[in-house]
N, C-alpha and C positions, 0 to 999 in steps of 0.2 A: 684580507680586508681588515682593516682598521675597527676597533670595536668604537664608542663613545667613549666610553670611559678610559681607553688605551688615547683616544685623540686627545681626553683633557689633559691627560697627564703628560701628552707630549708638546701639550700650548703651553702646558705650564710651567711651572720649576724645571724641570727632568729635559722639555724643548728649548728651553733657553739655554741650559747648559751646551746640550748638543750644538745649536747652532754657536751659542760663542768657542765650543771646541771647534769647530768647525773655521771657523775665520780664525783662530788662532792659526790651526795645523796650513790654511790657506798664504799667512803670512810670512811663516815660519819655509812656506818652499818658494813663494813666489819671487821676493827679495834677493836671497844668494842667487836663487836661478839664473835670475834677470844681472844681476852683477856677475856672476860666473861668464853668461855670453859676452858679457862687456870687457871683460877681463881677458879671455881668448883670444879675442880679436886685437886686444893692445897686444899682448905677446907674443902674439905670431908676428902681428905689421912690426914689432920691433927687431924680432928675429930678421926678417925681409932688410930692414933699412942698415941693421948691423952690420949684415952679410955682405951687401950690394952697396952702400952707400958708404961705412964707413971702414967695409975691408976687417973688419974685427968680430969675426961670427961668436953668438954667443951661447954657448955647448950645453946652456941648462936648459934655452928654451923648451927644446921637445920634450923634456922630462916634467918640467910644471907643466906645460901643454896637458901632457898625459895625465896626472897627476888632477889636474885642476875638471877633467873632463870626465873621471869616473863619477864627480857629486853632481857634473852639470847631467849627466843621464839619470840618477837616480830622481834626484830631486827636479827633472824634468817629467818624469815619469811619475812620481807621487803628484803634480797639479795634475797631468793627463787624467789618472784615475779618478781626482779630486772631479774633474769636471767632466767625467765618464765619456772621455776622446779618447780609449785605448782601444782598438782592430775588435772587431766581431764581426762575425759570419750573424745575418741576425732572418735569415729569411724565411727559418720555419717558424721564428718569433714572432714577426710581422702576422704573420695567417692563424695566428692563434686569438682565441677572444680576451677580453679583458683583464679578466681573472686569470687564466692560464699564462697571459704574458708577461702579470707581476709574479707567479711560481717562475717563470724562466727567470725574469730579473732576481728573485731572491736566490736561483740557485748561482748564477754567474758571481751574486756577491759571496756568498758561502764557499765558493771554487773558490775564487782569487783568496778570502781569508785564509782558507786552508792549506794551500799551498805560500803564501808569507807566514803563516804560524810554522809550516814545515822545516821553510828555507831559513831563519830568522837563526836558529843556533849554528848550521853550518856554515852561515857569514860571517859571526861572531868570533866562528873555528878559524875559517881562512883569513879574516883581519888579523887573527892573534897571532896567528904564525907569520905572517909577511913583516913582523918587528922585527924579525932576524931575517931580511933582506933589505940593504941599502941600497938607495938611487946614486951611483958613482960621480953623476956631474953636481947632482943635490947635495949628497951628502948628508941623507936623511932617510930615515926608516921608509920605507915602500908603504906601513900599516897607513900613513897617512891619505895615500888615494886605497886603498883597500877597506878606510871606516866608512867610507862611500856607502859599502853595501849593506853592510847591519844596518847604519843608521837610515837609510832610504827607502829598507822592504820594513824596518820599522815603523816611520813615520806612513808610508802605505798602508801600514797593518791597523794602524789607531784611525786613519780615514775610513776603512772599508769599515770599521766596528761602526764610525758616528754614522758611517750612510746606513747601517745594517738598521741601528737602533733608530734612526731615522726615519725610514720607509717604510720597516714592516713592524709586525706587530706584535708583543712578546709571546703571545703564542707560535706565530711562522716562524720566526728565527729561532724559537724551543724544536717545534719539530725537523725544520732546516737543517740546524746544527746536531738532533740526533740521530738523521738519516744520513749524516755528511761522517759521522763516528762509525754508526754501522756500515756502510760501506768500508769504510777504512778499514776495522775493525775483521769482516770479512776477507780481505783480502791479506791481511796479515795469515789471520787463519789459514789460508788459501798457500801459503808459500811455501811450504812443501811442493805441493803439487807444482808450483810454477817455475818453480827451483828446477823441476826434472823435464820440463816443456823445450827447453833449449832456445834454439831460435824463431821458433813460436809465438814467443814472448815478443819478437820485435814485432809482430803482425798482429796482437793484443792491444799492446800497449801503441802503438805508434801509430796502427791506421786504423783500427776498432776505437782504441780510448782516444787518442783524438781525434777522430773524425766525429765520435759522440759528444764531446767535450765542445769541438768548434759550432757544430749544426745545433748543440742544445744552448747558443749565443755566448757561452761565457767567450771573454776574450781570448785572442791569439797565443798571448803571451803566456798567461795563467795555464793554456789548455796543453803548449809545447811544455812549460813546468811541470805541471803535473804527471804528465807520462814520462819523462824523464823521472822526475825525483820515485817515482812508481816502480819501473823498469830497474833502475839502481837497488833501492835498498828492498826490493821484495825477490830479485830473481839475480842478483851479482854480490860478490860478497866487497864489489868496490866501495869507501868512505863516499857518503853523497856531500861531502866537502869538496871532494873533486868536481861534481858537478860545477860549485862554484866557482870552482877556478877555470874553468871552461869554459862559463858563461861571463865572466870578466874580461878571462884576455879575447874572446869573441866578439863582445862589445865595446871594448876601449882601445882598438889598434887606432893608433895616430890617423891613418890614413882616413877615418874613419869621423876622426875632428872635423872637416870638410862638411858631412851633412848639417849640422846645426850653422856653420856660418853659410853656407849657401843658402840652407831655408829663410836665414835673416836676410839673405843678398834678395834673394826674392820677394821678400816681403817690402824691401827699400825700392826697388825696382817698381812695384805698383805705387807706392807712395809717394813715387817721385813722379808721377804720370809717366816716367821713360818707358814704361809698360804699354801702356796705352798708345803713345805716338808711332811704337813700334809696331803693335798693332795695325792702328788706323794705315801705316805703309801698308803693310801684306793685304789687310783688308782691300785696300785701294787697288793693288795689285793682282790680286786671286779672287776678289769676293763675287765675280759675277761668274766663277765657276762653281756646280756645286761642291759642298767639301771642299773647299780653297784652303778653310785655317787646317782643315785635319791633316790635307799632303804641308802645309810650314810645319804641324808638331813632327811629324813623321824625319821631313828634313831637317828640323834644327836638334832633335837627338840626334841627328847624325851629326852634326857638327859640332855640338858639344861635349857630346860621349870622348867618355877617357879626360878630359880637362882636370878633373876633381877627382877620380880614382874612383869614384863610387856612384853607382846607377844611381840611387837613392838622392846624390847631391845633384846630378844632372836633370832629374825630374823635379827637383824643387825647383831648379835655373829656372826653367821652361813653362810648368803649368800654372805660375800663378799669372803668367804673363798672356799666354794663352786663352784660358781657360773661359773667362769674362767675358770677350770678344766671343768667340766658342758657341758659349749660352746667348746672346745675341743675334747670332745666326741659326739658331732652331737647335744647336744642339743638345744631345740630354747628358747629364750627368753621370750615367753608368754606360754609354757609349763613350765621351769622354774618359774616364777614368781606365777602361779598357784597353781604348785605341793607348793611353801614356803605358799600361804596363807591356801590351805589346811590342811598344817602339823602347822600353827598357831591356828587353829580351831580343828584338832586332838588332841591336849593337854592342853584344856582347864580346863581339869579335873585331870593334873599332880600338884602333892602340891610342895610346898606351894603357891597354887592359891590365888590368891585375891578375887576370887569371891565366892569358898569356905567357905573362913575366914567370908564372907561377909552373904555367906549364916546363916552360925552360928551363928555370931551375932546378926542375925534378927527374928531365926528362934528359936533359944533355941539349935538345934541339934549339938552333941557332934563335935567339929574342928577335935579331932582327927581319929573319926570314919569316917570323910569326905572326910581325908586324905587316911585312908587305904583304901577304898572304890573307890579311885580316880583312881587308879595306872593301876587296870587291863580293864576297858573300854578306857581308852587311846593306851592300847595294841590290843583291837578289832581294833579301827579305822586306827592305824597303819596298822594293817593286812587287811585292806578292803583296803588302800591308795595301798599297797603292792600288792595287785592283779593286781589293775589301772597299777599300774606300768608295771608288769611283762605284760600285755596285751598290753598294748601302745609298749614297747621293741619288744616285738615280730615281730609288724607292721613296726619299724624302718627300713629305709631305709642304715643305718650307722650297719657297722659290728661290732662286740665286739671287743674287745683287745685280744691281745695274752696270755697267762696262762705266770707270769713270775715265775721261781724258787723261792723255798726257801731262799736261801742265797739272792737273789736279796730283796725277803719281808723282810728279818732279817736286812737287811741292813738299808733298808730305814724306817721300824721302829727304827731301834738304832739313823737313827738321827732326825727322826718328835717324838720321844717319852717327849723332854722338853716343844713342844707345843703341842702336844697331852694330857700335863700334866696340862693346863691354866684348862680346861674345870673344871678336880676336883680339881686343888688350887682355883678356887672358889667359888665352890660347900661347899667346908672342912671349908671355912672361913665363911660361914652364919651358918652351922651348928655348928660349935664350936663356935660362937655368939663373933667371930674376927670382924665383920663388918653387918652393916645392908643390906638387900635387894641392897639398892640405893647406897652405901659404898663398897660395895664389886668392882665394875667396876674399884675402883680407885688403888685395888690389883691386881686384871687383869691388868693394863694399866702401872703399873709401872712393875709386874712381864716380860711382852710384853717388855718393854723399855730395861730392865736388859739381857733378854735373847737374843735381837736382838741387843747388842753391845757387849757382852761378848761373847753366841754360837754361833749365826750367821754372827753377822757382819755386817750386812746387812740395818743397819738403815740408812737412808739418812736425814740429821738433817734442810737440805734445803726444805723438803717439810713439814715440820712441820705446818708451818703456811699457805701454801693453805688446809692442812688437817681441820688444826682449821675451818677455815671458812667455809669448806664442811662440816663440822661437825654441826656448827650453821644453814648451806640452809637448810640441811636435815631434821634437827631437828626442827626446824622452820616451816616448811612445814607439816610434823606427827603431830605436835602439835596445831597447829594451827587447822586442820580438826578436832582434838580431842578439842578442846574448842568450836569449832562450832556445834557439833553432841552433847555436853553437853549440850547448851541452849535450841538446839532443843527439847531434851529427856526431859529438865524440862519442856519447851511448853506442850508436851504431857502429861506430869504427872498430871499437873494444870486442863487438861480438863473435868475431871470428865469422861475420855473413859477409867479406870483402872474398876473403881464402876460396869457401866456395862458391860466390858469381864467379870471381876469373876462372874456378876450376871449369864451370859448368860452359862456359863463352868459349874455352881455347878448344873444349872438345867437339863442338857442333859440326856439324855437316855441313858442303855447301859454297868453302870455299870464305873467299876475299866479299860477298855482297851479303853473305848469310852474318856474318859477322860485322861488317858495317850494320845494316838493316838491326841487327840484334843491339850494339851500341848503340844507335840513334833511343831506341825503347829502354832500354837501362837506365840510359845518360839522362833521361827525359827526368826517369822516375828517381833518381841519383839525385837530382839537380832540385827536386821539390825539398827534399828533407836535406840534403847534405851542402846543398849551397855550391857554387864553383871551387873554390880554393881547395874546403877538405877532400871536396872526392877528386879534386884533383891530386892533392897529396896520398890521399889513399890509394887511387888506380890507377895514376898515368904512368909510376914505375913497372906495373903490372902485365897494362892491356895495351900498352907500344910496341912493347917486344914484340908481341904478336900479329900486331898489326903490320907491322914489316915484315915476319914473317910470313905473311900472306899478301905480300905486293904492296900492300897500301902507302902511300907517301905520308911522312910523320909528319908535314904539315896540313895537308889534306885530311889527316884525321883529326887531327888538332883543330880542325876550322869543326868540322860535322860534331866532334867532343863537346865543343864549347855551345855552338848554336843549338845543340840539344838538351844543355843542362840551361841555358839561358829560357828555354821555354819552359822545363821544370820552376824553374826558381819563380817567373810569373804566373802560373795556371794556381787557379785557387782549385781544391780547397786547402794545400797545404804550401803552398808556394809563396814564401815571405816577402818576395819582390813583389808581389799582387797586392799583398796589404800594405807594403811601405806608400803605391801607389795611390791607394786608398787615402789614406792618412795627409796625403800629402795635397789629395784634391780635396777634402774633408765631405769625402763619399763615403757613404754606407759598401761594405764591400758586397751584404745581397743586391744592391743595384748593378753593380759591372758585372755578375755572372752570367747573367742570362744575354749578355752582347760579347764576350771576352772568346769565346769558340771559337766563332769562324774567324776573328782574329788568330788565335792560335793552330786552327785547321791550317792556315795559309802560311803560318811561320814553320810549320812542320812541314807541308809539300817544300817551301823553298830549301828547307834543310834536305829534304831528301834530291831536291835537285843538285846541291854542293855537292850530296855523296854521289850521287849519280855520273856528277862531270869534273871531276880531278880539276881541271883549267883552273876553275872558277879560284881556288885555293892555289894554284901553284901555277898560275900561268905567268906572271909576274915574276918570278925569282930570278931569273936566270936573264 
């Protein structure tokens, strides 16, 4: 609580400063932000027309791409924080009183400071060294996207101080910041003993300290930071520089460029009403079922998964389009938010997966056999999501729609069929190899532009530029979690706890079903912290062998691998696909938990039906 005299002095001289710090540090990220999206999207569509149009590709793009996309995450992420839209678990924050939920909010900012005071030198370390690493098509120091990150957990660092000094009161943030020392201060102490704890420490740090770090609301990103840079420099005698460089190349793969132009493709998509009309078709179509739009989102992840390489870009496609209509029909926003992380973890085995390709790589087994193989277990999960559905409908307290005529659905397909047609112009343009995974969004986004000024009408060219910048929070904020769960999962990897799971897996009792059954629960819990790819690189050289050793078909495991780390990666509390989801409906993530279960109950039975019936993964190849 604010005293009197602490409030005059913050109306006065000492507030005004703050607030014009404030809109200074506001201008200083919102600006490149917004020009950085805008920048992307020329140089990728120029890479596209190069390529395809004038037969002369041009070999720097992906390097400025990359380059240009490490400041658009930072400095997406400094407005996020600036307008406190960064992931939090906030729901034992909510049931707390007044008073106790500005101590949470003072400690969430105290976390975040302390971990950017942490991080701030060894970004400064790993900028300085990547000056002795050139870009070969640039021809220029690599430091250039790598000052990305000192200068962005910097300007972070001086926002969280103006909100600090902003909010509370120089006594809270006195005691704040000296309980935030003594802890530290303790644990330093402490590193002896945690030094001889062994792998101990991964179950301290990683599900004790963040699991207290996320349920006491500090954000996502801060709370996987924190038990990383913890875990590092108190129990490993590894440089927590290395961190950063983990959490850079985690967050800035190319492929990865996709999520911020698809969030803008979504955002143009409503703006241009092609949202809406597409809508008002399905509605017209489904609405006198109950749950009509929940089985479209259900289907149209399925047909857009894989497009963009990335769950994260396939959910932005989808729910802003969605979502609107959705709440129109009775539904709530943490059932919504739910049912998208579910149907993100449903089709993690639709091609061209990444984690597939990735499986192949590693494993020797044929890409394309992984593909066909992919198609018809993403249709089980569909079909168990599809149950949840129709069961939850039933319960609804909101009545169906009315059955409208034919002519009425003819109608309003003849005019949502040009955006009804976005989804396969750019499907058609990765497959006839017009555009890469990360490329294609920039054909989406001008098709979007074309069709909302010529069909529709409807574009309004004065919101262009707050879309940019919503486009950078957004984007900023998914990415940012996704570079912070990358250091973590390399924490993990380093420890030597990969050595004994497989020891502990190959020696079980029980055969070819004890060992499935046991991967499906590994995979689950793999798939929360370590993401698809890493534990794919980690285990799939490992725990294949043995899987054929034991009868199992490599791509039949490969399906049960994948569909069990895909429900990891969504189940909250640790599962960074559940909060991209979040982020991306701009839902509180305590609202989807208490509906997101029986969603996941259902994606777990259907997985254990793939492991149960071989077919389902391998009926198809042959």
């Amino acid at each position: 609580m604010i005293r009197p005299s602490e409030a005059l002095l913050k109306d006065g001289a000492f507030g005004r400063a703050l607030r014009w710090a404030d809109k200074v540090l506001g201008l200083l990220t919102e600006i490149p932000a917004a020009l950085l999206v805008l920048t992307e999207i020329g140089v990728l569509a120029s890479g596209v027309v190069s390529r395809y149009v004038l037969h002369t590709p041009l070999i720097w793009v992906d390097e400025f791409a990359s380059l240009l996309f490490v400041w658009l995450i930072m400095l997406g992420s400094a407005i996020a924080f600036r307008r406190g839209s960064h992931m939090r678990m906030t729901a034992i924050v909510d049931l707390a009183g007044e008073k106790w939920r500005g101590v949470f909010e003072l400690v969430a900012t105290v976390a975040a400071l302390t971990w950017l005071a942490l991080m701030a030198y060894p970004a400064y370390e790993f900028a300085s060294e990547e000056v002795l690493v050139s870009m070969p098509a640039l021809d220029i120091s690599n430091a250039w996207g790598a000052a990305a990150l000192p200068v962005g957990i910097g300007i972070i660092l001086l926002i969280s101080i103006v909100r600090l000094l902003s909010n509370s009161s120089v006594r809270a943030v006195t005691l704040a910041i000296a309980a935030c020392v003594c802890i530290v201060g303790s644990l330093v102490a402490l590193q002896p003993v945690l030094e001889d704890l062994g792998n101990i420490n991964l179950l301290l740090f990683f599900v004790v300290g963040v699991g207290l770090l996320v349920f006491a609301g500090v954000p996502i990103v801060f709370s996987f930071g924190l038990a990383t840079f913890g875990y590092l420099s108190l129990t490993t005698s590894t440089p927590t520089i290395v961190a950063v460089g983990r959490m850079n190349e985690g967050m800035s793969h190319l492929i990865l460029l996709s999520v911020p132009l698809f969030v803008f493709l979504g955002i143009l998509i409503e703006m241009t009403s092609m949202a809406k009309v597409m809508v008002q078709f399905l509605a017209n179509l489904l609405g006198h079922v109950r749950g009509g739009l929940s089985y479209v989102l259900i289907g149209a992840m399925y047909l857009v998964s894989g497009i963009s390489g990335s769950k994260v870009a396939d959910m932005a496609a989808i729910a802003p389009a969605l979502f609107p209509e959705m709440k129109k029909h009775g539904a709530e926003d943490g059932n919504m938010v739910a049912l998208l992380a579910a149907t993100g973890a449903q089709t993690e085995t639709i091609p061209p997966s990444l984690v597939l390709i990735t499986i192949g790589s590693v494993t020797g087994i044929s890409i394309s056999a992984l593909f066909k193989g992919g198609l018809l277990p993403g249709v089980v999960l569909a079909a168990m999501l599809g149950i949840v559905v129709w069961w939850k409908s039933r319960k609804s307290k909101h009545p169906a729609g009315v059955r409208v005529s034919g002519a009425v659905i003819g109608k309003s397909f003849a005019v949502a069929l040009p955006a009804l047609a976005l989804p396969f112009v750019i499907r058609a343009a990765v497959v006839e190899g017009v555009a890469t995974a990360t490329e294609v969004s920039t054909i989406g986004i001008v098709y979007t532009i074309l069709a909302g000024l010529l069909v529709y009408r409807k574009l309004d060219l004065k919101k262009i530029w707050p879309a940019l910048i919503d486009t950078a929070a957004l984007s900023g904020a998914i990415l940012l979690i996704i570079g912070a769960a990358s250091g973590m999962a390399w924490s993990l990897t380093q420890s030597g706890f990969s050595d004994s799971l497989v020891a502990a897996m190959a020696g079980l009792p029980g055969g070819s079903a004890t060992f499935m059954a046991v991967s499906i629960v590994v995979f689950v819990l793999l798939g929360s912290v370590l993401e698809g790819i890493p534990a794919i690189v980690l285990f799939g050289p490992l725990l294949f062998p043995i899987a054929q050793q034991l009868g199992i078909h490599e791509v039949h495991y490969a399906m049960v691998v994948v569909l069990a780390m895909g429900i990891g990666l969504f189940a909250p509390p640790f599962g960074v696909g559940y909060y991209s989801a979040c982020a991306i409906s701009r839902v509180n993530p305590s609202e989807g938990v208490r509906h997101i279960w029986v969603y996941m109950i259902s994606l777990f039975i259907g997985t254990a039906l793939v492991a149960a019936i071989p077919w389902i993964s391998i009926g198809f190849l042959n």
